[in-house]
C-alpha positions as CSV (number, residue, x, y, z in Angstrom):
1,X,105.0,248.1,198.0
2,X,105.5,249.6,194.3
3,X,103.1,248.3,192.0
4,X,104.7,247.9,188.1
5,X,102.2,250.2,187.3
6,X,103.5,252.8,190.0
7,X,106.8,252.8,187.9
8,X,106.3,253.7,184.6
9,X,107.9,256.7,184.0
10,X,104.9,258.6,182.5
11,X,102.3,257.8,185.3
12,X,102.0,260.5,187.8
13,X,100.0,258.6,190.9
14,X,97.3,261.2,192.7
15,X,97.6,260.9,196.1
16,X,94.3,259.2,196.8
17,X,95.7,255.5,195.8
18,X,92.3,254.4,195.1
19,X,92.2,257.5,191.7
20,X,93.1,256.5,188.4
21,X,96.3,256.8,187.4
22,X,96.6,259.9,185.1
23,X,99.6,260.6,182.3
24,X,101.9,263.7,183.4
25,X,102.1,266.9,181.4
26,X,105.6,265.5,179.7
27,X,103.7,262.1,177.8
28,X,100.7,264.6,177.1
29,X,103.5,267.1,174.7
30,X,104.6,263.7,173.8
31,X,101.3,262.0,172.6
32,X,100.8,265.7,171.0
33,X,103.9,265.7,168.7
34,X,103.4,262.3,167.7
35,X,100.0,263.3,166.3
36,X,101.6,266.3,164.4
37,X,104.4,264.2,163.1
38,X,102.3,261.4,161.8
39,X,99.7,264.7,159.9
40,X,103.2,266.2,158.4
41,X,104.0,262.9,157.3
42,X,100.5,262.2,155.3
43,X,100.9,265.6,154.0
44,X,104.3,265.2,152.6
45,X,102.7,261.7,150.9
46,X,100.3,263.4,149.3
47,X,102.5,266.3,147.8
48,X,104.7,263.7,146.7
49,X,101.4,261.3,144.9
50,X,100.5,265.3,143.4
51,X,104.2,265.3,141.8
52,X,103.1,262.3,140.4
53,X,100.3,263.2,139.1
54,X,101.2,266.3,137.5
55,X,104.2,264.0,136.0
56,X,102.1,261.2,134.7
57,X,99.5,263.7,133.6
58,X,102.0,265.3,131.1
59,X,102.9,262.6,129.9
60,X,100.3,260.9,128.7
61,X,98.3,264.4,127.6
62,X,102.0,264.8,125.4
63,X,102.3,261.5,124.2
64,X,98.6,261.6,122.9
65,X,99.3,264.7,121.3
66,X,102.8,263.7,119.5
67,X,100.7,260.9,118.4
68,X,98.0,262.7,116.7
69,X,99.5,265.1,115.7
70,X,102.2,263.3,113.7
71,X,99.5,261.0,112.9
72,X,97.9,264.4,111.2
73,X,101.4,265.5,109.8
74,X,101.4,262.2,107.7
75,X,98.5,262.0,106.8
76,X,98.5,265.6,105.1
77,X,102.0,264.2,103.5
78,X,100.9,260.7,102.4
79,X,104.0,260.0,103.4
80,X,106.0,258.2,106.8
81,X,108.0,260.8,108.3
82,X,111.8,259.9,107.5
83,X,114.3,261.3,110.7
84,X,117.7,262.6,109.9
85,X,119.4,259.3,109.5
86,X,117.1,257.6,107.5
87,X,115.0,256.0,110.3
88,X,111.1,256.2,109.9
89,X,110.1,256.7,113.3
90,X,106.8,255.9,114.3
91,X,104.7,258.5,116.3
92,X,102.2,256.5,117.6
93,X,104.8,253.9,118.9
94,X,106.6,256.7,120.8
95,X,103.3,258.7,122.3
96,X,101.6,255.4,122.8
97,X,104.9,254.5,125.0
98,X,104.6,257.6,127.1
99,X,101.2,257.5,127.7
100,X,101.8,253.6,128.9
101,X,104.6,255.1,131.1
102,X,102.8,257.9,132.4
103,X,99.6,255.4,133.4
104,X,101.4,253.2,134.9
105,X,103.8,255.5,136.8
106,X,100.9,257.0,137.9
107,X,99.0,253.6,139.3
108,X,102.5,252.5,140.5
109,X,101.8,255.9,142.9
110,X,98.3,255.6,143.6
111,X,99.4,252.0,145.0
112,X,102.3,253.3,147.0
113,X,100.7,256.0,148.1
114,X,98.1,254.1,149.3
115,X,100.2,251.6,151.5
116,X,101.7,254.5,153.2
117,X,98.7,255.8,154.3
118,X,97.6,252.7,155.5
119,X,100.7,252.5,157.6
120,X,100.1,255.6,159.0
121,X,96.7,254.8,159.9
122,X,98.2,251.8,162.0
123,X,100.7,254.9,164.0
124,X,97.6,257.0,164.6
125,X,96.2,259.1,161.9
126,X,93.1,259.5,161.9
127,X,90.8,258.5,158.7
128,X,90.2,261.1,156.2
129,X,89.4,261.9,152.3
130,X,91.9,261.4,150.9
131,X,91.3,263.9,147.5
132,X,95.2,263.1,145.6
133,X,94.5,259.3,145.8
134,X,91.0,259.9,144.1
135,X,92.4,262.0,141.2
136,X,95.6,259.8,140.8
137,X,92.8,257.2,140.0
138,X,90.4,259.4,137.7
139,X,94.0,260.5,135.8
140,X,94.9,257.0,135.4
141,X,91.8,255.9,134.5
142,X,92.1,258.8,131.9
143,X,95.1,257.6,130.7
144,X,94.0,254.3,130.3
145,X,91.3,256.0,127.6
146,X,93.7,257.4,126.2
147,X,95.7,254.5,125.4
148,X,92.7,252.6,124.2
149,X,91.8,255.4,121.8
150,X,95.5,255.0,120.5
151,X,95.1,251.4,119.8
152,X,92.3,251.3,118.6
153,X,92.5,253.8,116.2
């Protein structure tokens, strides 16, 4: 009589009943692309965190330098700098606003990132260093200087 276990598809019984069980070449292929598919998927997480990073890096190393360097500009004028229409625009308002954007884009990916490869890690990955997620951090944690030198200042 047919055990339940007899049945599954991807159990090849030995002909010595008494053997273990062992999986059949097709579940081995199987098992193996699984494992591949669940490495292409971290990788593609952690180009996508290094998009990030590069994009939140540029804008808070850009918005720090439009503020000091307007900062500089009117300073050597004594004067606010007036735009076209008669607004005074405020440097440090708009470089201290991209390098608040670019920090916390950057955390908001570090976070994300982060749950993803924790859901991975429930499908099979195995653990690793993971080097973006620790850069992400020391870039954010960069930006974060950098605001606090801008409002400080």
């Amino acid at each position: 009589m047919p055990t339940p276990r007899d049945r599954d598809h991807d159990i090849v019984p030995d002909t010595d009943p008494s053997a273990p069980l062992k999986p059949d070449e097709g579940t081995l292929q199987t098992r193996a692309r699984t494992s591949l598919a669940v490495e292409r998927t971290f990788l593609a997480a952690e180009r996508t965190l290094m998009a990030w990073l590069r994009t939140a890096l540029s804008m808070i190393s850009f918005g720090f330098t439009l503020a000091k360097f307007f900062e500089y500009v009117a300073g050597q004028r004594g004067t606010p700098i007036v735009g076209r229409f008669g607004a005074t625009w405020s440097p440090r308002t708009v470089g201290t606003a991209m390098v608040v954007i670019g920090t916390v884009a950057l955390l908001v990916a570090v976070v994300q990132h982060k749950r993803r490869v924790n859901a991975l890690r429930r499908e099979g990955l195995l653990p690793q260093w993971n080097l973006a997620y620790w850069v992400g951090i020391a870039v954010a944690a960069l930006g974060a200087f950098a605001l606090g030198s801008l409002v400080l200042d």
